[in-house]
N, C-alpha and C positions, 0 to 999 in steps of 0.2 A: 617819559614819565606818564605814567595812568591817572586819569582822575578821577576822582574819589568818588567810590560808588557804582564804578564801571570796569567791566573785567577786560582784563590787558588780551588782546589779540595775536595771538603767536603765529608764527608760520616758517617751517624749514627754510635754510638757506637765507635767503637777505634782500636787500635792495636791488644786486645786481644778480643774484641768481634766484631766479624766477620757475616756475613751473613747463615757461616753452624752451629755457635754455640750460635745467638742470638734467642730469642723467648722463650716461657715458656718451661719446661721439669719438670714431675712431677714424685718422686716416694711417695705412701701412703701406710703404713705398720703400723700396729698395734705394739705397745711398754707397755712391762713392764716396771716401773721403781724400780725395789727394792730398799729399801733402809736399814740402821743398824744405830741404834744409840746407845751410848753406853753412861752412864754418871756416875761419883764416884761426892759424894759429903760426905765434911767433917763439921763437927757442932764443931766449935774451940771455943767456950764460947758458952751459952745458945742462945742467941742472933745471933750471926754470924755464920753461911755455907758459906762455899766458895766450890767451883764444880767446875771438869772438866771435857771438855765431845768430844766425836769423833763422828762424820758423815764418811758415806759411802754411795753413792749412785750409781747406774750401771747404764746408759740407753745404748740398745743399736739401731741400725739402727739411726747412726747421720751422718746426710749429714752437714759437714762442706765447708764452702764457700771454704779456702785456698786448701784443698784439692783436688779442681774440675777443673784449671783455666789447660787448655791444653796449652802449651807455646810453640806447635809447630805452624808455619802462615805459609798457600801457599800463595807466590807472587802474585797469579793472585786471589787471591779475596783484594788486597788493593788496591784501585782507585789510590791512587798516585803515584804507579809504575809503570813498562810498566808490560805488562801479559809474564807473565811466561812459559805460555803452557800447565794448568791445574795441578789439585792436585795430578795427580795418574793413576790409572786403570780407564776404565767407570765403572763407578755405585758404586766407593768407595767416602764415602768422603772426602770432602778438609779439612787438617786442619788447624784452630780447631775444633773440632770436643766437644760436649757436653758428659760429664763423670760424673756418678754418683755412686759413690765407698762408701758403707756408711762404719762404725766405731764402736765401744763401747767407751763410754766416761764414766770416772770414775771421778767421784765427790769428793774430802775428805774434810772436816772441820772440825776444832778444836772450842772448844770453852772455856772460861773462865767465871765464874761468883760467884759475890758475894753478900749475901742475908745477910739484917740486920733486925730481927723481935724485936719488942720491946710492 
C-alpha cells in the first residue's frame, strides 16, 4: 500500500525475480528414459482375468521448477528500497542469481484391471 502523496514504484517481475535472474536460461541434454513393466494376471472362471501390474520409469537430467528459485535478494536491485551498496565483489553477481541443478526422477505406478470375455 502507497502513502499518500507518493507515487507507487513498479518494477517487472517480483521479489524473487529480479533483474540478475530474469530472462531465458537454457540447459539441452539428451535423455533416456527406461522404463519396466511388470504384469501378473490371473483367469478366475473362463471368462474373467483380473491383473496386476507395476511401472518403473527413470528419466534423468530433470530440471524441476521448485528446485531452481534462489531465495537469496540483494537490497539494491529492489526499486522500492533505498540501495544497499551493491551485491558483492565487482564482477560477482547480485543475488538472485539463475541455478540449474538437474535431478533423476523416478516414476512408479501400479495398476489394476479386470477383463470380462464372453
Amino acid at each position: 500500500m502507497a502513502e499518500p502523496g507518493v507515487a507507487a514504484v513498479t518494477s517487472p517481475g517480483g521479489l524473487l525475480a529480479l533483474p540478475s535472474n530474469s530472462g531465458h536460461f537454457a540447459d539441452h541434454q539428451f535423455v533416456a528414459m527406461p522404463e519396466l513393466d511388470v504384469r501378473l494376471a490371473y483367469v478366475a472362471y473362463e471368462v474373467i482375468e483380473l491383473s496386476v501390474g507395476y511401472n518403473l520409469t527413470i528419466v534423468g537430467n530433470v530440471l524441476r521448477t521448485g528446485a531452481h528459485i534462489d531465495r537469496a535478494i540483494s537490497p539494491s536491485q529492489l526499486a522500492s528500497l533505498p540501495l544497499a551498496g551493491g551485491g558483492g565483489a565487482a564482477g560477482q553477481p547480485r543475488p538472485p542469481v539463475p541455478v540449474l541443478h538437474d535431478m533423476t526422477m523416478w516414476m512408479h505406478g501400479i495398476t489394476f484391471g479386470a477383463q470380462v470375455r464372453w
